[in-house]
SETOR-160546 format. One line per 8 residues: number of its first residue (from 1); their letters; for each residue x, y, z of C-alpha. Coordinates in steps of 0.5 Angstrom, whole numbers, always signed. Layout:
BEGIN
NUM	a	X,Y,Z | ...
END
This chain:
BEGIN
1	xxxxxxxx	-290,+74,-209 | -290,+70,-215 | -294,+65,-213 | -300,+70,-211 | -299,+73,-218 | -299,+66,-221 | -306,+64,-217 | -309,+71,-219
9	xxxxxxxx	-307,+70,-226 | -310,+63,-226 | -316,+67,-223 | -316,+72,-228 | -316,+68,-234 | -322,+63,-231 | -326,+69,-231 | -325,+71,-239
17	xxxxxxxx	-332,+69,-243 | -331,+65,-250 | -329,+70,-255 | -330,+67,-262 | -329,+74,-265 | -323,+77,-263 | -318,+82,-264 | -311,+82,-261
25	xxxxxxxx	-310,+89,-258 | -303,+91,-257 | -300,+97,-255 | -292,+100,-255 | -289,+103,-250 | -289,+110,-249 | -289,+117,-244 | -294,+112,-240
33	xxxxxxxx	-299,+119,-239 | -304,+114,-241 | -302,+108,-238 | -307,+108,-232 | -312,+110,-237 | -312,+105,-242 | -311,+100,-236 | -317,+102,-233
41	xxxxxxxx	-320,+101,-239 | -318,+95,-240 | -320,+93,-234 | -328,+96,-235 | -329,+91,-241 | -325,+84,-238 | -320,+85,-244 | -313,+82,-244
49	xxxxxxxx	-308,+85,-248 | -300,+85,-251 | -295,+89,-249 | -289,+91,-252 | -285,+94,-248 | -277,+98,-249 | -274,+102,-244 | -278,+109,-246
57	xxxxxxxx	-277,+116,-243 | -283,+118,-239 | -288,+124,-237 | -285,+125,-231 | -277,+124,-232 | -276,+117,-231 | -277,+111,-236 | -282,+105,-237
65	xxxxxxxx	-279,+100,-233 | -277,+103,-227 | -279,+102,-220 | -284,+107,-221 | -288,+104,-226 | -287,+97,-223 | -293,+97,-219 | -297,+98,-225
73	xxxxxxxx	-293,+93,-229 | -294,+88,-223 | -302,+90,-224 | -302,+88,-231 | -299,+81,-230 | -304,+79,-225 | -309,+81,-230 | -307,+76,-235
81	xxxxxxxx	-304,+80,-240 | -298,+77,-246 | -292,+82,-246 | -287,+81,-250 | -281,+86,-252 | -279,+92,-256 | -272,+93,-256 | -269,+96,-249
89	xxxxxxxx	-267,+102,-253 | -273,+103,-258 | -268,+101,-264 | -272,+103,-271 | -269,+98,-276 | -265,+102,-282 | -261,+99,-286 | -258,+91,-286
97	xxxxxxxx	-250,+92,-287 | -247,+86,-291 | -240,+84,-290 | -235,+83,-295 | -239,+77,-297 | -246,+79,-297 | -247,+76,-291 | -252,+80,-287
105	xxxxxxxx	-249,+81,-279 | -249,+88,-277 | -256,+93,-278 | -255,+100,-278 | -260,+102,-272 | -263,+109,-270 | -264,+109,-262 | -271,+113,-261
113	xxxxxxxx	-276,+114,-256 | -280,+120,-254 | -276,+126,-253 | -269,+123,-254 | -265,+126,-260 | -264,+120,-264 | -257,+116,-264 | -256,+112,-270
121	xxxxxxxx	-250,+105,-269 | -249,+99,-271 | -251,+94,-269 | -248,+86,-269 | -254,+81,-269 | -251,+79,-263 | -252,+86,-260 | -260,+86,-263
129	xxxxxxxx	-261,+80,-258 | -258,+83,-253 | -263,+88,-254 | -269,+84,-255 | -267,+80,-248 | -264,+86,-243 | -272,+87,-243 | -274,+81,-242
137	xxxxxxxx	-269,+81,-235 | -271,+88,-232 | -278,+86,-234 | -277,+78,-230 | -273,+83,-223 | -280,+87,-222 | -285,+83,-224 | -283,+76,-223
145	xxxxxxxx	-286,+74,-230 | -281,+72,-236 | -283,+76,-243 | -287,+71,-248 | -282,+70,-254 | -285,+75,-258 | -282,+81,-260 | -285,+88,-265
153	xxxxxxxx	-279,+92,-268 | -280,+99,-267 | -284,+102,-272 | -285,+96,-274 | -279,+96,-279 | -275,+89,-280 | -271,+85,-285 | -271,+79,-287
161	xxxxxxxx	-263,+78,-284 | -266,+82,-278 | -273,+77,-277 | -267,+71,-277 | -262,+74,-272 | -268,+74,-267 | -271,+68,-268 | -264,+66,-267
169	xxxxxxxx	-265,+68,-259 | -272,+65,-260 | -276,+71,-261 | -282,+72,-266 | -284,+78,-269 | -291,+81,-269 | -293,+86,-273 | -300,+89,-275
177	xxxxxxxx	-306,+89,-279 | -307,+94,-284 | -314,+95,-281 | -311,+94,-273 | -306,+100,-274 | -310,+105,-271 | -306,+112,-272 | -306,+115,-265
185	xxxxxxxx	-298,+116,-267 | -301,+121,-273 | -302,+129,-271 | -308,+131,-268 | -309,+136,-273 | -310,+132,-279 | -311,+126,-275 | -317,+128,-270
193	xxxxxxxx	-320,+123,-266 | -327,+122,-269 | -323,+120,-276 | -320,+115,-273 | -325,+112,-269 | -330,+112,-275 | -325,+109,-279 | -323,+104,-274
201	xxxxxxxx	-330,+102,-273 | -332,+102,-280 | -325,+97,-282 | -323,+93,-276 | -325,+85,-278 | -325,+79,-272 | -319,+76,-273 | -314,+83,-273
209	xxxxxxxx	-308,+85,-269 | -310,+92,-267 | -304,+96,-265 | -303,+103,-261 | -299,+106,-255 | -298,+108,-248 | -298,+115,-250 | -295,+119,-256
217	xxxxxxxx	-291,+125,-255 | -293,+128,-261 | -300,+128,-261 | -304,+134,-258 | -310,+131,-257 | -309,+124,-254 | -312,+118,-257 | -313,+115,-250
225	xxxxxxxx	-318,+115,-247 | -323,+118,-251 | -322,+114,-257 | -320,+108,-254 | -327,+107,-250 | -331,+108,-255 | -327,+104,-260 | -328,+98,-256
233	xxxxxxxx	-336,+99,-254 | -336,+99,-261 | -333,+93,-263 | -337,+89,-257 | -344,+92,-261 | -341,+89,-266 | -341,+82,-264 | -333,+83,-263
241	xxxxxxxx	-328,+81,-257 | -321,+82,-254 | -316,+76,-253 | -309,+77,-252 | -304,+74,-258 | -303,+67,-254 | -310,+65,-257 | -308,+68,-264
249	xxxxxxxx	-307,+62,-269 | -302,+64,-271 | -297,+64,-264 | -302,+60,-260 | -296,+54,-260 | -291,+59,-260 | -295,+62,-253 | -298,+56,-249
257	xxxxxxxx	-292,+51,-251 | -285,+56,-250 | -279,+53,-252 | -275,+50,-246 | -270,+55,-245 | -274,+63,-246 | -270,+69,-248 | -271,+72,-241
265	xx	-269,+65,-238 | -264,+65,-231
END
């Protein structure tokens, strides 16, 4: 099984014309409703993404990472997509917790995704990593691929203890660009799609990392795909293309040549 979806990676990858304008478009785990959706998308334009993944409730009562959402992250593999992780338990920084002598090594935390009510905890940096890395092993036993090490802190908040507590464990963080945060997390009301859409198309430059999600609990009018497929016909028109984050500068080296030992590593 590995070995086919190495090969049809490799295929996959051949395939991918020369891109000399990308965006990175990335997406954030959430209720999956939109994933199929948002996959065939994908597949209609020839793009290749990043995933940030975490253990996420889903539409239909299960999580993001079991059995039977495996096949698609299986699919997604053979596609050629990065994936990266987003803590197993949607962990949104709060606060660094300095001991007695200002040496930051615990984080107060709110584990929240979806429907869950929120738990606040502490959490060591030691147990951070864990977070990071228990994604990286259920994400390696359903498809056979190990994690890039790249991860995106839940609402994209961090502290500098924070980033040096995970690039301890060999992760690197990724956030957004100011023009790539596309809004499919506002409310519909005040945020309807055609607004979204315009500013997206109006703003977005080549060289910027867009980020949405697998779909929002909140949002009433989903954003995918009725912006999604017009966002990117748009940026195409535009002379723009999609890569995944390894052929970005700044995370190509860290992509294409991972450390010997990655954090999913057996």
């Amino acid at each position: 099984m590995k070995a086919l979806l190495l090969a049809l990676v490799a295929t996959t990858v051949a395939a991918q014309p020369a891109c000399d304008k990308p965006v990175y478009l990335t997406f954030d785990t959430g209720h999956m409703g939109v994933a199929p959706l948002i996959a065939e998308t994908l597949k209609r334009h020839n793009a290749r993404a990043t995933f940030f993944i975490a253990s996420e409730p889903t539409l239909t009562g299960g999580t993001t990472l079991d059995e039977t959402w495996a096949p698609w992250w299986r699919e997604r593999v053979a596609e050629g997509h990065d994936f990266g992780s987003h803590t197993w338990d949607h962990d949104i920084f709060m606060e660094d917790l300095p001991d007695a002598e200002g040496k930051v090594t615990r984080f107060k935390v709110r584990a929240q995704a979806g429907v869950q009510k929120p738990v606040v905890k502490e959490l060591s940096a030691e147990q951070y990593c864990a977070e990071l890395t228990k994604v990286g092993d259920r994400f390696k036993a359903i498809t056979g691929q190990a994690l890039s090490p790249i991860f995106r802190a839940p609402a994209g908040r961090t502290s500098p203890a924070l980033l040096n507590a995970a690039k301890a464990c060999g992760f690197t963080h990724v956030g957004w660009s100011r023009a790539g945060f596309l809004g499919d997390e506002l409310p519909s009301q005040s945020f309807p799609n055609a607004q979204l859409l315009e500013k997206a198309l109006r703003d977005i430059r080549p060289g910027d990392i867009l980020i949405a999600h697998l779909g929002i609990w909140q949002r009433q009018d989903p954003w995918a795909p009725a912006v999604l497929e017009p966002l990117m016909t748009g940026l195409e028109q535009r002379g723009l293309c999609f890569a995944p984050l390894r052929e970005h500068p700044r995370y190509a080296a860290l992509l294409k040549n991972p450390t010997k030992n990655p954090p999913n590593a057996p």
